[in-house]
C-alpha positions as CSV (number, residue, x, y, z in Angstrom):
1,X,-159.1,-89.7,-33.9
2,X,-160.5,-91.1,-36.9
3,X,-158.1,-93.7,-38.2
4,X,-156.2,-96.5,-36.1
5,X,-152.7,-95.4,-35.4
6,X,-149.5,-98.0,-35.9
7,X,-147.0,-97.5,-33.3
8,X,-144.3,-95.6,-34.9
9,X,-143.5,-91.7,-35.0
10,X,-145.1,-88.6,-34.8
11,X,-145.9,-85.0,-33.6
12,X,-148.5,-84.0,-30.9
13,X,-149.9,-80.3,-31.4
14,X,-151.1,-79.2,-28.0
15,X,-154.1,-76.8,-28.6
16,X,-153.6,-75.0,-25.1
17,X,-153.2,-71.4,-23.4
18,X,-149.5,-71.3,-25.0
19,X,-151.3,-71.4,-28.6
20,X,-150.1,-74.5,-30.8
21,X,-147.5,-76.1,-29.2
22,X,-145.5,-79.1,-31.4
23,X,-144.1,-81.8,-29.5
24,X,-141.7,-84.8,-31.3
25,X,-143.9,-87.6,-30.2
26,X,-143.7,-91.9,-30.1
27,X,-146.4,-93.7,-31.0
28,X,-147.3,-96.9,-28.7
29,X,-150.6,-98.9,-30.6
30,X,-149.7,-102.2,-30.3
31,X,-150.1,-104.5,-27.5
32,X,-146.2,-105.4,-26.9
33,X,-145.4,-101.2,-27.6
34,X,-147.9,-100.3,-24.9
35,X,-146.6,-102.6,-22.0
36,X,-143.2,-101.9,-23.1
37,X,-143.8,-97.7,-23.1
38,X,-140.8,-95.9,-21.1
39,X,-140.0,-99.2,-19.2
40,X,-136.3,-98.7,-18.3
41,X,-135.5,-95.8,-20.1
42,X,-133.8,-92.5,-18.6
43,X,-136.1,-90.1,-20.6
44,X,-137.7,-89.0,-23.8
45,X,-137.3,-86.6,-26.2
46,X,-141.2,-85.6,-26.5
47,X,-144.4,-87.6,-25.4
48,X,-145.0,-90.9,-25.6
49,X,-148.9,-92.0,-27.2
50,X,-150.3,-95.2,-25.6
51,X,-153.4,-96.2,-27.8
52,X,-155.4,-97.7,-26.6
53,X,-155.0,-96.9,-22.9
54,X,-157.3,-95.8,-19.8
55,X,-154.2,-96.3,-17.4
56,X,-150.6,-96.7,-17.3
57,X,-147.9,-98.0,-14.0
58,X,-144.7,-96.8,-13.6
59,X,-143.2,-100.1,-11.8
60,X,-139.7,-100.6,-13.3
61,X,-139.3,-96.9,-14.5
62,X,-136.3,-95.1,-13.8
63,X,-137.7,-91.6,-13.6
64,X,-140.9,-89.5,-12.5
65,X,-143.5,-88.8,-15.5
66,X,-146.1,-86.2,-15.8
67,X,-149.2,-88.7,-17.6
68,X,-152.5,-86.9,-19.5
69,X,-155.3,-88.8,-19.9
70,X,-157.3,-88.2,-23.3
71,X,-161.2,-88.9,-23.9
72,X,-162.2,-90.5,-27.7
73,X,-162.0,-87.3,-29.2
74,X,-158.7,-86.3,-27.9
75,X,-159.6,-84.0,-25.1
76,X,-157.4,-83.8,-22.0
77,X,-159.6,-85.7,-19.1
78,X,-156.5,-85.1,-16.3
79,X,-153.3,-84.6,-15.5
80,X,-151.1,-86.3,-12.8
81,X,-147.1,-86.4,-11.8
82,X,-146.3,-89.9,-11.2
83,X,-142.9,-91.5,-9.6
84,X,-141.4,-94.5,-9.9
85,X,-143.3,-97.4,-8.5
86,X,-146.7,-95.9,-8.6
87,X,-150.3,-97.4,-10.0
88,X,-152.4,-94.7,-11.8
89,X,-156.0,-95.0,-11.4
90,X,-157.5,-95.4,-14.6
91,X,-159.9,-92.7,-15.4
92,X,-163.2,-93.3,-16.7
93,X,-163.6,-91.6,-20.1
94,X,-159.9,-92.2,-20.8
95,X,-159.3,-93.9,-24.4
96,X,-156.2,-93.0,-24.4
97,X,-153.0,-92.0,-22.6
98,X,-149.6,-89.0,-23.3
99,X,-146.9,-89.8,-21.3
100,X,-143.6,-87.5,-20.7
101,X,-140.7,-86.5,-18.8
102,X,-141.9,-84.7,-14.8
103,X,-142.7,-81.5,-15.9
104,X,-142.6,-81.2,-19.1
105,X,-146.1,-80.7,-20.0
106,X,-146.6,-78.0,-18.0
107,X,-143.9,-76.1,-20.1
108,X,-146.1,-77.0,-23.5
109,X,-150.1,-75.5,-21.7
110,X,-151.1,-79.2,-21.9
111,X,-154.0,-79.4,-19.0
112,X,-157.5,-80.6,-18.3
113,X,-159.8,-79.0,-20.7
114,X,-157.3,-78.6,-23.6
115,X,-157.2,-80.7,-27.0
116,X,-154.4,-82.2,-28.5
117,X,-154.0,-83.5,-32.0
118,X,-152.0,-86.2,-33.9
119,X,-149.9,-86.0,-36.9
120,X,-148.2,-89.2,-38.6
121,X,-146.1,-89.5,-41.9
C-alpha cells in the first residue's frame, strides 16, 4: 500500500472479472475506528477498510457481512459471509481486512485472486 492510511474516507477500485469496479469506501486505521467498525449499525453505503487487520467478529452486529481478507500488497487472500455473532478465523497472510453489506461483493467481482486498490483525498 505504500503510505499509512488515517481513518477517514475513500474509494476502493476492485480490479476483478467486472473490470474496474468503484466502491464509496470508510476507512478504519486507528485502533478505536477498527474495534468500533460496523458495531451496531444497520448497513453501509460501500465497504468498510480495517487497517491493520488479520481478522474481524461480528458479536453485536445487527446484520450479516460478506468480509475479504487482503495480503500486504492488497491482493484478495479469501472471501467469507458472516452472521451475526460469529468469530472469523484470522487468515495467515491477511494484513488487512474489506468489510460490506451480505452480498454485496459479489455484485462488484471482488474474489480470491483479484486486487483491489485505495484512493484517499
Amino acid at each position: 500500500m505504500g503510505r499509512r492510511l488515517r481513518d477517514g474516507r475513500g474509494v476502493l477500485v476492485v480490479h476483478g472479472e467486472h473490470g474496474e469496479v468503484r466502491v464509496p469506501l470508510e476507512i478504519a486505521a486507528s485502533y478505536r475506528a477498527r474495534t468500533k467498525g460496523l458495531l451496531g449499525r444497520d448497513g453501509i453505503d460501500g465497504a468498510m477498510l480495517l487497517t491493520p487487520a488479520g481478522g474481524v467478529h461480528t458479536f453485536r452486529m445487527r446484520m450479516p457481512i460478506d468480509v475479504a481478507y487482503l495480503d500486504r500488497g492488497l491482493r484478495v487472500v479469501a472471501v467469507r459471509a458472516m452472521g451475526p455473532g460469529r468469530l472469523g478465523l484470522p487468515r495467515l497472510r491477511s494484513r488487512h481486512v474489506v468489510e460490506a453489506e451480505a452480498g454485496a461483493m459479489a455484485g462488484w467481482g471482488l474474489e480470491a485472486g483479484c486486487r483491489v486498490s485505495v484512493e484517499t483525498g
